[in-house]
N, C-alpha and C positions, 0 to 999 in steps of 0.2 A: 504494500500500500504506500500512496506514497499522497504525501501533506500540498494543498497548493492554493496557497493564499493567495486575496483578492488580488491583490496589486500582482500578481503574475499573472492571473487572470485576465487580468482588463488590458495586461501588455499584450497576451493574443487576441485580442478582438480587434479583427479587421477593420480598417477604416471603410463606410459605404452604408450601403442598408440593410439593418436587422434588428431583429425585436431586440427592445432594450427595458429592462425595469426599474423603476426607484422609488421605492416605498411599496412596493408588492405593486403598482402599479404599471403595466406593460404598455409598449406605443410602437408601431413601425417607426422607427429613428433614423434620422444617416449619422453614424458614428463619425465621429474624429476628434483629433487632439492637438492641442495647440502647440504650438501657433498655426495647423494647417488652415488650410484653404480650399473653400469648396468653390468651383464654378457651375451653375448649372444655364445649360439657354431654354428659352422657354417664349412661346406665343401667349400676349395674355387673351381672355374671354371676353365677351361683354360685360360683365360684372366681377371683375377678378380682384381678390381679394389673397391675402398671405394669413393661412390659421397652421399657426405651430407653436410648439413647448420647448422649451430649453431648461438644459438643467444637466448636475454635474452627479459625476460619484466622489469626486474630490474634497477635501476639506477646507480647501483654499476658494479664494473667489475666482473666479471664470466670469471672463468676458467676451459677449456674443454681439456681432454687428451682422448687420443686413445689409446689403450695397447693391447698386440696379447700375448699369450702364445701356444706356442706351443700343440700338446697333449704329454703328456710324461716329459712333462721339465716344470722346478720348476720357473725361470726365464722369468719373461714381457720384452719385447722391445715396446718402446714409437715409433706411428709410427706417431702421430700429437700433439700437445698442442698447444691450442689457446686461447688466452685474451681476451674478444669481451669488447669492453668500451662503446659501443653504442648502450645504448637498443633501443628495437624494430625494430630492421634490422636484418634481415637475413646475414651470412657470409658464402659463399659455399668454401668448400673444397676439394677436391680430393687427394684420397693415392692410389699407384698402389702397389697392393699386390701380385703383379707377383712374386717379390722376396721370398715370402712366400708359395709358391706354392710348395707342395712336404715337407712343413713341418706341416702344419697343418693337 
């Protein structure tokens, strides 16, 4: 048998998506670990809206930002940053990206 504590644990969990838990609470997540960086491209809807949780296993604070770049322009607009101090809770968020719409 052999012992294998969290923090070994969470060094093999791949960065991308898969179920993650914090407080017995489960969520499809995209995992990753700072300082990385995620890009995703994406068309918005007619009513498009950003609904997501953040949230750490760490005991330290973690810092999560949102950024949009248009296509064609050189320049991010910040459209969340959040501090979570509390691991292992979930912190839900919402952005309306209506404003955005016809630029992406």
């Amino acid at each position: 048998m052999r012992l294998v504590f969290r923090k070994e644990h969470l060094a093999e969990v791949p960065s991308g998506v898969s179920w993650q838990g914090l407080s017995g609470i489960y969520r499809e997540t995209v995992v990753s670990r700072s300082p990385e960086t995620l890009k995703v491209s994406m068309k918005l809807t007619a009513r498009p809206w950003l609904d997501l949780g953040v949230g750490t296993v760490e005991d330290g604070p973690a810092k999560f930002r949102v950024t949009v770049r248009a296509a064609g322009h050189k320049e991010e607009q910040t459209l969340l940053e959040r501090t979570v101090t509390k691991p292992q809770r979930w912190e839900d968020a919402l952005v309306d990206l209506a404003p955005l719409r016809g630029a992406m």
